[in-house]
C-alpha positions, -999 to +999 in steps of 0.1 A: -435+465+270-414+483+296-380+503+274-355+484+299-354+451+314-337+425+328-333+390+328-311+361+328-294+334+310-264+312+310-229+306+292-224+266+298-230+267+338-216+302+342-249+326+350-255+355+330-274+385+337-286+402+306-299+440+304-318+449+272-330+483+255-361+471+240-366+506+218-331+507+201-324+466+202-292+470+222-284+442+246-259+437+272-247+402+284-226+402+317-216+372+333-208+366+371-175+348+363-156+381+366-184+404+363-170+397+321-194+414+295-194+387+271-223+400+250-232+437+235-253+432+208-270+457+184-295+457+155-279+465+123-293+466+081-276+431+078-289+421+112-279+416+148-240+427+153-219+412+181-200+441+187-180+426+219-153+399+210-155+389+242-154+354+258-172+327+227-181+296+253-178+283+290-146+273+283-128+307+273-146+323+302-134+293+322-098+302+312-102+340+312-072+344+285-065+377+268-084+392+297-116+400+272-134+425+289-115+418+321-122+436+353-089+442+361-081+455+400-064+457+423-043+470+389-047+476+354-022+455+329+013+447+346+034+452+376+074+449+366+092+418+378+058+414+400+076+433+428+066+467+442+070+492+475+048+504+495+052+521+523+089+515+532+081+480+528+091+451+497+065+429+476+068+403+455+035+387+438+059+353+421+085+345+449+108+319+440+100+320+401+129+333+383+113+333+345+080+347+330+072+367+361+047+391+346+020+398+365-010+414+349-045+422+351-052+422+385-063+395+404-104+391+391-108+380+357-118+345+369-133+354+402-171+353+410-190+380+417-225+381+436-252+402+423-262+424+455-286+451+431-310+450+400-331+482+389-353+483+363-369+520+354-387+542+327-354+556+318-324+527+325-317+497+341-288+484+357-272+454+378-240+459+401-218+431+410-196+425+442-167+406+452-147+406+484-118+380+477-092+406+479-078+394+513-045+391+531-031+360+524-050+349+491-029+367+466+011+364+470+025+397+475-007+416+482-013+412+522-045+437+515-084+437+519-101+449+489-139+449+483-148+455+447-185+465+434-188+469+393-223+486+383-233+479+350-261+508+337-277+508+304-297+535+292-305+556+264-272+568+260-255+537+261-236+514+288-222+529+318-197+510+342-191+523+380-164+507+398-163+516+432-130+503+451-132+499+495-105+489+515-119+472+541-084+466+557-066+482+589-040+502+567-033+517+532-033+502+503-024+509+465-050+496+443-064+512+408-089+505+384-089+494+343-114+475+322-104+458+295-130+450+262-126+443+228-145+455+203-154+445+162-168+464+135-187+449+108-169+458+076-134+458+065-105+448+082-087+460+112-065+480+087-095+496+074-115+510+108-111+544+114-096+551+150-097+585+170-076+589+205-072+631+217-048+634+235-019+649+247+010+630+254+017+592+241+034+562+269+066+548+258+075+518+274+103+492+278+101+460+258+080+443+283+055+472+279+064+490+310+062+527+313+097+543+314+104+558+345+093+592+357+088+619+329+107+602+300+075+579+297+056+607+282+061+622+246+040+650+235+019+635+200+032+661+181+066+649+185+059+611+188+060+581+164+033+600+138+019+561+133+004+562+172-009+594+163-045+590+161-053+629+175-076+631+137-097+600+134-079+579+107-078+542+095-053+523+115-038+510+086-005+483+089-001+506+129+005+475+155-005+496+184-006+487+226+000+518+239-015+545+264-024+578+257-029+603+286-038+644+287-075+629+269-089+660+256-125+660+272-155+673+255-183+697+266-200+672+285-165+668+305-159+629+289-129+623+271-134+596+240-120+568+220-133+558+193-138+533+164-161+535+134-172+511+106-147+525+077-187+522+059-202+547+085-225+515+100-210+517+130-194+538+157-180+528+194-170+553+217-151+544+247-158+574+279-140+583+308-136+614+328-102+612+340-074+587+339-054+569+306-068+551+275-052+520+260-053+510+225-043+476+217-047+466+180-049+425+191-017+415+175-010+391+198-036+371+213-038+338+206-073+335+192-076+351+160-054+383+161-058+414+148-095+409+145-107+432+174-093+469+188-093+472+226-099+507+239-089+502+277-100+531+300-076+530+329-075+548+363-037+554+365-006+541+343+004+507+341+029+494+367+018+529+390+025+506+418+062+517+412+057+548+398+064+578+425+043+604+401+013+579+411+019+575+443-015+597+454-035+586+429-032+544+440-031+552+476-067+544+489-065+544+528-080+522+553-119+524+556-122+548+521-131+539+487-128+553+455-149+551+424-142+551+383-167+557+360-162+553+323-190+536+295-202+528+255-219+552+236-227+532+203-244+548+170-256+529+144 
């Protein structure tokens, strides 16, 4: 038997592609509603672990709620009001709605995506995923032409996730990058996982969980709330935590890590990224069972950078270009 392959399955009607480690167990379910991970599965003492709390049945990943494993783009978590400039000119993504205008997650958690590439090898195999809905005049407020392409490689180091962003439009546009999963442990209580986040500086926000503006949103650790600081990996204990942390410290390899471990030692996730944020978010208010999973969100730029003028380079993608993220699981067990 080959040490990669591929295959498929299905989640209700919703097609699944699934990519499988045969010599360490580990299995990766991706469906094409969204290009949603809904399944990482590894072999553990006690049995096969669903480390992903991702999307359960057809119907959740019908409904796409608490953006589990969401891709989200053409931006990560929320845009205030759901207005934004660009280019000398206004936007507004809920005209005429005067209550609960949040805006979040971009506009792809229930979209489908095509599978355009499968590639099986001696040493990984991977699947990428494309969707071009992104258009002028689908989505209020975004008159823009986005293709999207999300590669999904899996290898002996883990699960790596390419998103490559192409504006395939006549002009500029902001757009950025953020994924979104959700991940258990299999002992102990939130409260009792251990949690590791190096970095520099901590994101305040408003009460709608909006970056304050310019430099104030930024707050060294060392002088933050000493409850978000997770610079030492320590149990997260009664910390209700959805925040950002930028200035990740990378490692030799040059990846900067999250990470979350079994408070038993049976299991450790690390979340990757080169450059960009990381967002921890503790589940306290989902509706399905809170407080039962961590996300660790690796983002391309802060949330609501749309209106931010220190991000103003790093959304701008211009007409004809694209621009990739790369970020990934390492899991040991």
């Amino acid at each position: 038997m080959n040490r990669f392959s591929i295959t498929r399955a299905f989640m209700g009607g919703f097609p699944l592609v699934v990519l499988t480690d045969n010599e360490r167990g580990l299995v990766l379910r991706v469906a094409e509603r969204g290009a949603t991970v809904v399944g990482i599965e590894v072999p553990l003492a006690q049995g096969t672990f669903q480390v992903a709390d991702g999307f359960r049945d057809e119907a959740e990943l019908a409904a796409g709620k608490s953006a589990r494993f969401a891709i989200m783009a053409p931006f990560a978590n929320r845009i205030a009001d759901g207005r934004y400039r660009f280019d000398g000119a206004g936007y507004d993504m809920q005209p005429g709605v005067t209550v609960d205008r949040g805006v979040r997650h971009g506009f792809l958690r229930t979209a489908d995506f095509d599978v355009v590439d499968e590639f099986v090898g001696e040493d990984s195999v991977s699947v990428a995923f494309y969707n071009g809905s992104i258009r002028p005049g689908v989505h209020e407020g975004y008159p823009f032409a986005i293709d999207t392409t999300i590669r999904f490689t899996l290898d002996a180091g883990g699960i790596t996730l390419q998103a490559t962003l192409r504006n395939v439009g006549d002009s500029d546009a902001p757009c950025f990058f953020g994924w979104h999963p959700y991940f258990r442990m299999p002992n102990g209580l939130v409260d009792d996982w251990l949690l590791q986040v190096d970095a520099a500086s901590l994101v305040l926000t408003d009460a709608g969980t909006i970056p304050l503006p310019g430099a104030d949103a930024l707050a060294p650790l060392d002088k933050a709330d000493p409850s978000l600081d997770f610079r030492s990996m320590r149990a997260i204990g009664a910390a209700q935590i959805d925040k950002a942390y930028t200035g990740l410290q990378r490692e030799g390899d040059g990846r900067a890590r999250m990470r979350l471990r079994d408070p038993q030692g049976a299991l450790e996730v690390r979340v990757w990224q080169t450059d960009g944020v990381g967002l921890v978010f503790t589940g306290d208010t989902v509706p399905r069972e809170p407080r039962t999973s961590v996300a660790m969100e690796p983002m391309e730029a802060l949330t609501n950078s749309f209106n931010r003028d220190d991000s103003a380079d790093r959304v701008r993608l211009a007409a004809g270009a694209e621009r990739s993220f790369t970020c990934g699981i390492e899991l040991a067990w």
